[in-house]
N, C-alpha and C positions, 0 to 999 in steps of 0.2 A: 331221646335217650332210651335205649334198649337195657334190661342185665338179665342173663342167662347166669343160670347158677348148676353148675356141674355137682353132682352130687354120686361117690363113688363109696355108698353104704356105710352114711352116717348110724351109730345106733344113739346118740344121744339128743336128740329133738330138734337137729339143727331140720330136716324134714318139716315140721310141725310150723315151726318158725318163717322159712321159706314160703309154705304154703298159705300164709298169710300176707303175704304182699304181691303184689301185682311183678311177675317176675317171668320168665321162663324157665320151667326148672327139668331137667333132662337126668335121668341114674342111669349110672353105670355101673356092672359088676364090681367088686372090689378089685377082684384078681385083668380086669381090662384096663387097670388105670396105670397109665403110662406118661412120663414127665411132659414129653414133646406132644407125643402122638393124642392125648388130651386136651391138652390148650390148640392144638390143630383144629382138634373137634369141634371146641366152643367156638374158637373166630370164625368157623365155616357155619355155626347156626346164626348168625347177627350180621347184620345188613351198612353198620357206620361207618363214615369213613376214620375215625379213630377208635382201636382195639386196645379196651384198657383193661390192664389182666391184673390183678388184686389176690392172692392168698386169703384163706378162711382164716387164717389164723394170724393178719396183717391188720392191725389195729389203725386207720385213720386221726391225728392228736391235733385235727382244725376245720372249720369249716370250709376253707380255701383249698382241701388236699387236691381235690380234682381240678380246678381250675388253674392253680398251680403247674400243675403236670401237663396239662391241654394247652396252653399258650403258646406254649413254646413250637407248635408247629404252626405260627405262623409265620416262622423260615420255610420257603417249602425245599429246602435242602434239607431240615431232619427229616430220619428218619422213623426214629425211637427216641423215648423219651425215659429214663428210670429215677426214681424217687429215692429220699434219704430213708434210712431205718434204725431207730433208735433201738437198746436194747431194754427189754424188759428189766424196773428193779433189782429182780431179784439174778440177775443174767450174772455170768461168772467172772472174772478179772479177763480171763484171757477174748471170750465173746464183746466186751467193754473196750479191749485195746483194738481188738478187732476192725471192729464199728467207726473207732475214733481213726484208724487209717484208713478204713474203703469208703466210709459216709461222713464227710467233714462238711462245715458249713459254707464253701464256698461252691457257685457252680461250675462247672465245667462242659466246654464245647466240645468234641469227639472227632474233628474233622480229619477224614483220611488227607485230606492235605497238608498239613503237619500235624504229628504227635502229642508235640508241646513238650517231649520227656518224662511222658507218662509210664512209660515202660511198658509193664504186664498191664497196670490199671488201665491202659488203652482199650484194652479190651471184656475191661471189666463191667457185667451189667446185669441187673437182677429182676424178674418177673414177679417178682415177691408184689412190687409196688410201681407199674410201669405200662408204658403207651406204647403202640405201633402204628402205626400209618397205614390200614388197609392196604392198599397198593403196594409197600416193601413188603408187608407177610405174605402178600399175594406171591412176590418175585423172590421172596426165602424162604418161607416155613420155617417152624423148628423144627430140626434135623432127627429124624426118627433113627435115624440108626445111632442115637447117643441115648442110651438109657436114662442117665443124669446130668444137671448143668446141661442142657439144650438151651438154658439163656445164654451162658455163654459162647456157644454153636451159632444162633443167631443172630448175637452181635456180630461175630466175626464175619460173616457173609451178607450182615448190612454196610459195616463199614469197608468189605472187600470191595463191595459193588461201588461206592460212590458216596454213600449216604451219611451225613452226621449222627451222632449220637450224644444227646444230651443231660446230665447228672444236673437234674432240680431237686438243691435242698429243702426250697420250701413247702414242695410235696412229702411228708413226713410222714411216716409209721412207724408205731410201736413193734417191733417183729423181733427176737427172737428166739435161741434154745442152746440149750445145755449140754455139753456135751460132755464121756468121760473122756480121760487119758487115751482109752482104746479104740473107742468110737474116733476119736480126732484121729489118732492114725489112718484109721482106716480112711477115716472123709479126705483125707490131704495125699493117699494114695491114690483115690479116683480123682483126685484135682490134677496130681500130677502126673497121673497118664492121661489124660484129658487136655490137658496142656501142650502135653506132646505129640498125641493123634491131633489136635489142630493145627499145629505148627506154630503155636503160641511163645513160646518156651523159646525159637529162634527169631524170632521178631526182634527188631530192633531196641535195646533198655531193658526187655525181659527182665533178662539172668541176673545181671545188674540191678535194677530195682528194685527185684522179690530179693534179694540178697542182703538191703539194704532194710526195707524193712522188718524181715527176719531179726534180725540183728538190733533194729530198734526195739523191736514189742520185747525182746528176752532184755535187754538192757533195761528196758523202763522196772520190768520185775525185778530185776536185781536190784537197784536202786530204793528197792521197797522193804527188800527180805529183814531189813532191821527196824522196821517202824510198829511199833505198836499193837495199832490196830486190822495194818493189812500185810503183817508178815506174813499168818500163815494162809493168804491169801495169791497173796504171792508167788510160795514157793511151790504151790499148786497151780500158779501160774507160768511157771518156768518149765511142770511137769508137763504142762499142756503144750508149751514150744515147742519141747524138745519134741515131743510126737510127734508134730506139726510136721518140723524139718525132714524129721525119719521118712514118715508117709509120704512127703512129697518126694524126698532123693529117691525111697524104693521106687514111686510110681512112675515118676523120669526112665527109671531105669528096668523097667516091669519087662524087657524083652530079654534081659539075662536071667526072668525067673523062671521055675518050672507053673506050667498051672496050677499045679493042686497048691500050690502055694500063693500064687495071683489072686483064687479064687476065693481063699480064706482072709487074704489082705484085704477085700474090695470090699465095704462099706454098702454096695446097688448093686452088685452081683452084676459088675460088665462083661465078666469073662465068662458069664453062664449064657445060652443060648437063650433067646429071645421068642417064648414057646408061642405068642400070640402071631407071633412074623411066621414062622413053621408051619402054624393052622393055617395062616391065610394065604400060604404058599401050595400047599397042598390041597384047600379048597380050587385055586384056580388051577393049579395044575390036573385035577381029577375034573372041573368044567371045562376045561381048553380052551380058556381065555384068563388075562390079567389083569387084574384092574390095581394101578398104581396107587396108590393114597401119597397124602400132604404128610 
């Protein structure tokens, strides 16, 4: 077992820490670190045939998490493998209902052969805490032309090709963050044009599904707004839906906006040019030669 640790200018000691274990550890500029084009990097410095990619800030809650996650390619039809993620304590109502719709305790096979009526969740998969099969990342990549969400990029072009994908709850993580009313718009504006540059959104149960849940998570709030102790919980839980829905409907529909409007919606700045793609377009163009990257 190999672990390489990407390190893109920590200043709080995670450094110090690192450099005390036998690891491989690689820095990158602050301003080079990019969602896809990053975890490209690290699978291309390690030699396993299973690429298990982990967040710094994805807390492990067993001694079994890895094993857990690794078993299961002994289908050799998966592909990938993604783990559950519990939400930190102190995590908000709405991040809580969240969690409890996309990471539930049961697991699930991913097979492009049937759906099962997963809808949108078919294609749902997180790098946060999760496997790849050397040989699929070899024949996918994550997709560099997606600023954000290239886990979901991923998926979609493992399970386009053939390949399963597998949700192991008992691969578990504490992971994750808080968001406000504003921030949520925005995050569900780049969900939902990201949905729709994949062709997400027309797949089969989509519309339908995400519709369905929508409409659960704001009911379960409602249901709450007269109880005690998680009224005003709650009703800042309702604030965070309604975001939710907004961000997603504008992002769906992001081709009737103007830019200067897209680009103050987007939460990752999709609709801003891609300045490190320019540099290294112009390096090869002024060499006379191109060299393609993962």
């Amino acid at each position: 077992m190999e672990v390489v640790v990407v390190d893109s200018g920590s200043t709080d000691g995670t450094l110090d820490i690192v450099k005390s274990f036998q690891v491989r550890l690689r820095q990158i500029p602050p301003a080079s670190f990019h969602h896809a084009r990053t975890r490209n990097f690290a699978a291309g410095l390690t030699a396993g045939e299973i690429l298990v990619f982990l967040s710094q800030d994805a807390i492990p809650n067993s001694d079994h998490w890895l094993e857990a996650l690794i078993t299961n390619f002994d289908d050799p039809r998966v592909g990938a493998v993604y783990g559950r993620q519990v939400p930190m304590p102190d995590s908000s109502l709405e991040r809580k209902d969240t969690f409890d719709v996309l990471y539930g305790d049961q697991r699930i096979v991913k097979d492009p052969a049937h759906r099962n009526g997963l809808g949108y969740r078919f294609y749902h998969f997180s790098n946060v805490n999760a496997a790849i099969r050397r040989s699929v990342w070899e024949a996918t990549s994550f997709p560099e032309d997606l600023k954000v969400f290239e886990d979901l990029g991923i998926a979609k072009r493992i399970l386009d090709k053939g390949w399963k994908i597998v949700y192991e709850p008992e691969s578990c993580v504490f992971h994750s963050h808080n968001y406000t009313t504003t921030g949520l718009l925005k995050r569900y504006f780049d969900i939902g044009y990201t949905l729709k540059l994949l062709h997400i959104w027309d797949a089969p149960g989509a519309r339908n599904s995400m519709i369905r849940d929508v409409w659960k998570l704001l009911k379960n709030k409602v249901n709450r707004i007269g109880e005690k102790d998680t009224g005003r919980l709650a009703s800042a839980g309702m604030r965070h839906d309604i975001a939710k829905s907004a961000g997603l409907l504008l992002g769906l529909n992001q081709k009737y906006l103007p830019l200067v409007l897209k680009r103050r919606l987007s939460a990752f700045r999709v609709f801003e040019p891609d300045k490190r793609r320019e540099l290294d377009r112009n390096k090869s163009e002024n060499s006379g030669f191109f060299v393609e990257r993962r």
